[in-house]
C-alpha positions in Angstrom: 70.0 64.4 156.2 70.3 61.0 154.2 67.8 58.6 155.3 69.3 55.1 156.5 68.3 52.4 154.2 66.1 49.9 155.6 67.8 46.5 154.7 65.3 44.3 156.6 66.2 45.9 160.2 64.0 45.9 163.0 61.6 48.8 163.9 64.8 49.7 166.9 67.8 49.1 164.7 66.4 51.7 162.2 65.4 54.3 164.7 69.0 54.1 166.2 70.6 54.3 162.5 68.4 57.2 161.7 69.7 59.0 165.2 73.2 57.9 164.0 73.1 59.5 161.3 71.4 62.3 162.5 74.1 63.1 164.9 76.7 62.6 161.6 75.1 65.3 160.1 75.3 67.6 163.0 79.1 66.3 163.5 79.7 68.0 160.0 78.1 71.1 160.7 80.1 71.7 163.9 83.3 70.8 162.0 82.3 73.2 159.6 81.6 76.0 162.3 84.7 75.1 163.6 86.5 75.9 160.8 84.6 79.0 160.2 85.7 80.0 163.6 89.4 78.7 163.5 89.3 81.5 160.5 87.7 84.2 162.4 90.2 84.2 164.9 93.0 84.2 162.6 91.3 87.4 160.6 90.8 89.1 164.3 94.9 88.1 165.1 95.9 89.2 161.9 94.0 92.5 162.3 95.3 92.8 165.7 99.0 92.4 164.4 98.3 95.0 161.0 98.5 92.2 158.7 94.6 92.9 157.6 96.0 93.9 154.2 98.7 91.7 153.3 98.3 91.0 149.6 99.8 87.4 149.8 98.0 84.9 152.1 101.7 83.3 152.8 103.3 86.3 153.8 100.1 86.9 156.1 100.1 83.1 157.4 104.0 83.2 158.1 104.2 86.6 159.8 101.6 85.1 161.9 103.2 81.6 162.7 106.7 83.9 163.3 104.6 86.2 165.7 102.9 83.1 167.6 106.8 81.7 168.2 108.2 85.0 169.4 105.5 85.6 171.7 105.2 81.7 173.0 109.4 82.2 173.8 109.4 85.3 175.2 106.6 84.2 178.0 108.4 80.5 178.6 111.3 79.5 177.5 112.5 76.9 176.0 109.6 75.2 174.4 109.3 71.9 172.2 108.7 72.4 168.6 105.6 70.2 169.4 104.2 72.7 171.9 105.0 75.6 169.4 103.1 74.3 166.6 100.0 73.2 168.2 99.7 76.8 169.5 100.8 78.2 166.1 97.5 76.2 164.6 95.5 78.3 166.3 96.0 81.2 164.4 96.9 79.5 160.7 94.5 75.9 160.8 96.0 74.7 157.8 99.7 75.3 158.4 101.6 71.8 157.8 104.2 70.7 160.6 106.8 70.6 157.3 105.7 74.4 156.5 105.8 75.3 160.2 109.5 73.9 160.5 110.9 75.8 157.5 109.6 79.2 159.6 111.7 78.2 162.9 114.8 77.1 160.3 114.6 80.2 158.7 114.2 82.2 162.3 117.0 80.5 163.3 118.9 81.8 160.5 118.0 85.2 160.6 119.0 85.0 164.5 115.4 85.8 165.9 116.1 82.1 168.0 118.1 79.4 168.6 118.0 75.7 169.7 117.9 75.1 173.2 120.2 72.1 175.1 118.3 69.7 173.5 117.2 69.2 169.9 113.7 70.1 169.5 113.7 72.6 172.0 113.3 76.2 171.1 114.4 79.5 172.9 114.9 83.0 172.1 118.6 84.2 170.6 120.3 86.5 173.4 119.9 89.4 171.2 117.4 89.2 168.6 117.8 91.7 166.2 115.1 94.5 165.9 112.4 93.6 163.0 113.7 93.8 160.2 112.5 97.7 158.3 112.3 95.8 154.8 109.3 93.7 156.4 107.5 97.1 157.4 108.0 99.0 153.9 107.0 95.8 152.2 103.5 95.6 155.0 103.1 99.5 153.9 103.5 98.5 149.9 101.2 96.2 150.1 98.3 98.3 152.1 98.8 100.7 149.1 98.3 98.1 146.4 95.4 96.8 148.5 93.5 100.3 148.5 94.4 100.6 144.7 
């Protein structure tokens, strides 16, 4: 922990920065735990899904994000974009709001959903097509590399 410096502050003004910056320093360490965590869970979701050994960490993070939408619709329906990636976070931390829209764009287009009445809102197309069996042989391809 860095020590305040004492720049001709009374005995009180440097006990209180000292605490200060004592509780900065364990503000960093619970960030850091929380990231540690965040990561954790998104290992034990991926594990959950079988995405454990997905060579690329994008294919991993996207089948993820895609997976997080799916489920989110097919409990409530529709939902706000806003909604859908705060809960998509919790699974991939890093994912940026610009990456996250390019997944529902590209949902949309392969008919998995559709907007709602409203832009912004999200809901599942009336017949989303089964997964697609490329995604599964590719998943199976890439365990085999992985054990290599």
């Amino acid at each position: 922990m860095k020590q305040p410096e004492n720049d001709g502050l009374s005995y009180f003004e440097a006990r209180i920065a000292r605490e200060l910056a004592a509780v900065e320093d364990e503000i960093r360490k619970l960030e850091a735990e929380a990231v540690t965590l965040r990561r954790q869970l998104g290992k034990a979701k991926a594990e959950r899904l079988g995405l454990q050994h997905a060579t690329r960490k994008n294919s991993m993070n996207r089948v993820l994000t895609e997976n997080s939408v799916l489920e989110q619709l097919r409990s409530t329906s529709p939902i706000a974009t806003k909604v859908l990636f705060r809960n998509a976070k919790m699974s991939h931390p890093d994912l940026k709001e610009t990456t996250f829209r390019t997944y529902l764009h590209r949902m949309k287009q392969r008919g998995l959903i559709k907007t709602a009445r409203s832009a912004g809102q999200w809901e599942l197309a009336q017949a989303a097509p089964a997964p697609s069996p490329w995604e599964e042989i590719i998943s199976r391809a890439a365990l085999k590399i992985k054990d290599m």
